[in-house]
C-alpha positions as CSV (number, residue, x, y, z in Angstrom):
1,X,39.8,-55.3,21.3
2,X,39.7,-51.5,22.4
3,X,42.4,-50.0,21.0
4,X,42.0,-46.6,23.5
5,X,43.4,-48.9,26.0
6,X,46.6,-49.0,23.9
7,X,49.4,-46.8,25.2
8,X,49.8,-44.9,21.9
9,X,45.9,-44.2,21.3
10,X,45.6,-40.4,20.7
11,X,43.6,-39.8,23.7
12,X,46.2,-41.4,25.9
13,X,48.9,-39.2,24.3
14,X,46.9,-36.2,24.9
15,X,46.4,-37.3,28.5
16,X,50.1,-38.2,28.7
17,X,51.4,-34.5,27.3
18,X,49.3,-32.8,29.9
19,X,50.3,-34.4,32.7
20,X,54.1,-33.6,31.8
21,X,53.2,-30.1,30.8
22,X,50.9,-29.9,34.1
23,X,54.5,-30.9,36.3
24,X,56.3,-28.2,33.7
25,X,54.4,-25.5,35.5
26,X,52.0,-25.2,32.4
27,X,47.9,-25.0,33.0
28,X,45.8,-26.5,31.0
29,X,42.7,-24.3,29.9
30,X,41.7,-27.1,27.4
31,X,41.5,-30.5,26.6
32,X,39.9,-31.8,23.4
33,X,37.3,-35.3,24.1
34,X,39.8,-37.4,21.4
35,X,37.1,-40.1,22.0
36,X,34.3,-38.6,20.8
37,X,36.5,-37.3,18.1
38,X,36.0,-33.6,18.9
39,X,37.3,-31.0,16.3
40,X,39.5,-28.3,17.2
41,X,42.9,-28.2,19.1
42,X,44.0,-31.2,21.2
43,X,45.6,-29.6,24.0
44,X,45.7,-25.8,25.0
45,X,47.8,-24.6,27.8
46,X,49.4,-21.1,29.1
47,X,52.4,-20.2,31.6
48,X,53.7,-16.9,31.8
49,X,51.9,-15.7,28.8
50,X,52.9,-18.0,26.4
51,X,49.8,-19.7,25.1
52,X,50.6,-23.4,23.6
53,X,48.2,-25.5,20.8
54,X,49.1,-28.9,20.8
55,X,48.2,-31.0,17.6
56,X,48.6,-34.8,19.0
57,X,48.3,-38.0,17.1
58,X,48.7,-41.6,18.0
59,X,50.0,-44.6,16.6
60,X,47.8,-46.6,14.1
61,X,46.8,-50.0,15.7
62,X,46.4,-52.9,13.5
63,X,42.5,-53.5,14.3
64,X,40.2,-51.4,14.1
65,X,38.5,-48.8,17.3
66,X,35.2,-49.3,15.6
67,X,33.9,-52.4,18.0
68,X,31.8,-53.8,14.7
69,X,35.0,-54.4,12.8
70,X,37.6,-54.9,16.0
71,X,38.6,-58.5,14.9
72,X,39.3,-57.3,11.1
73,X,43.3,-56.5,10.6
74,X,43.8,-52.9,8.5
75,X,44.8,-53.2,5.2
76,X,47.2,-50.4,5.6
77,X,50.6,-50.7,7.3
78,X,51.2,-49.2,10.5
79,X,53.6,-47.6,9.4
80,X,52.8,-46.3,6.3
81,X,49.6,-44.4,8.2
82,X,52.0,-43.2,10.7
83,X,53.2,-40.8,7.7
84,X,50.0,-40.2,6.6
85,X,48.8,-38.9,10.5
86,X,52.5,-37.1,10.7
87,X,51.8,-35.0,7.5
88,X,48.1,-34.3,9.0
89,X,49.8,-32.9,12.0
90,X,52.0,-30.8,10.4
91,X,49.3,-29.4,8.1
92,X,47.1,-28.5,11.0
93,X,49.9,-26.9,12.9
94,X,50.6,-24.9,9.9
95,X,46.8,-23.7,9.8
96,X,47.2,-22.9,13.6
97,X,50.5,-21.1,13.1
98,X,48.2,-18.8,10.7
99,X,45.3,-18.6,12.9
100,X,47.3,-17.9,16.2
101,X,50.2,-16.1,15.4
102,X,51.1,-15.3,19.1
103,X,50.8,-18.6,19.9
104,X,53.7,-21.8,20.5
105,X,52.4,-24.5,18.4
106,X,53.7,-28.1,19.4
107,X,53.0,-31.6,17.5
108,X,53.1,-34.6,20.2
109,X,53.5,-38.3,18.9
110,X,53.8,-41.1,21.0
111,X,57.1,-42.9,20.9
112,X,57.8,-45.0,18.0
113,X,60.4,-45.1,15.7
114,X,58.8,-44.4,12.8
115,X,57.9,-41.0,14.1
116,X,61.3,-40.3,15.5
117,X,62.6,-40.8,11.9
118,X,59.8,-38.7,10.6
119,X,60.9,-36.1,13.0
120,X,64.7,-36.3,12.0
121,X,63.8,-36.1,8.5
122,X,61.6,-33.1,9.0
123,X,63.6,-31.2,11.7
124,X,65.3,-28.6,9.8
125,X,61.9,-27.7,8.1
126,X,60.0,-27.6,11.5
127,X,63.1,-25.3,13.2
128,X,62.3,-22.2,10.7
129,X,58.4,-21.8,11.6
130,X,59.5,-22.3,15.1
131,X,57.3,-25.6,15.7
132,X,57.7,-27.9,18.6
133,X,58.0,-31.6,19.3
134,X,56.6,-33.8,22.1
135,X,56.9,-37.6,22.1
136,X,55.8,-39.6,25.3
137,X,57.0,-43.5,25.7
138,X,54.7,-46.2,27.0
139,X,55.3,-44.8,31.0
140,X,53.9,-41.5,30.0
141,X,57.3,-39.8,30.5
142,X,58.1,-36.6,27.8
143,X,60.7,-36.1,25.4
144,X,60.4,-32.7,24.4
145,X,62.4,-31.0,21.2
146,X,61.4,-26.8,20.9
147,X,59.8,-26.0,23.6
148,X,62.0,-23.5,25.4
């Protein structure tokens, strides 16, 4: 099973988020190769100015990407990695805050509920460093929350 077909796999969130932002009148400078695993940021766009960093994440599959161990279930709940990838995101959005200071930094999830409470119970803490939000269903439509 490849699980970069799914919907929710990183790559497809990334591709998802610049389409909408593309239709937002945003341009897309850079795009990060989320299969190859490329470092760096995910997603950096301008428009008028602004200059936006995009930290995405996915939604942990229950097999594994690795083709070797694709029939082997995780050990780890879904959901329980969810919080573990959500708390990644919000550290590297932190670091980018601090390395681009001029710069609107946004966190993109794909829609689940999970993230969606990990959002609400995060919100007020992400409105005072002025972060941003971005969740895209299965149709690749966006949800934004902070990016005026």
């Amino acid at each position: 099973m490849d699980v970069t077909l799914d919907w929710f796999w990183e790559g497809n969130v990334v591709d998802a988020v610049a389409r909408n932002l593309e239709a937002m009148g945003w341009i897309i400078e850079n795009k990060a190769d989320t299969r190859s695993k490329a470092r760096g940021v995910d997603l950096r766009a301008t428009k008028s100015g602004v200059v936006l960093l995009v930290e995405a994440k996915g939604y942990p599959s229950k097999s594994y990407r690795d083709p070797r161990r694709a029939d082997e279930p995780k050990p780890t709940n879904p959901s329980n990695q969810a919080q573990q990838w959500y708390s990644h995101a919000l550290l590297k959005v932190l670091r980018l805050q601090t390395e681009y200071p001029g710069a609107k930094v946004v966190l993109a999830f794909p829609d689940f509920p999970r993230y969606r409470t990990l959002f609400e119970e995060t919100q007020t803490g992400l409105t005072r460093p002025g972060l941003a939000v971005l969740i895209v269903n299965a149709s690749g439509e966006l949800w934004a929350w902070g990016l005026e």
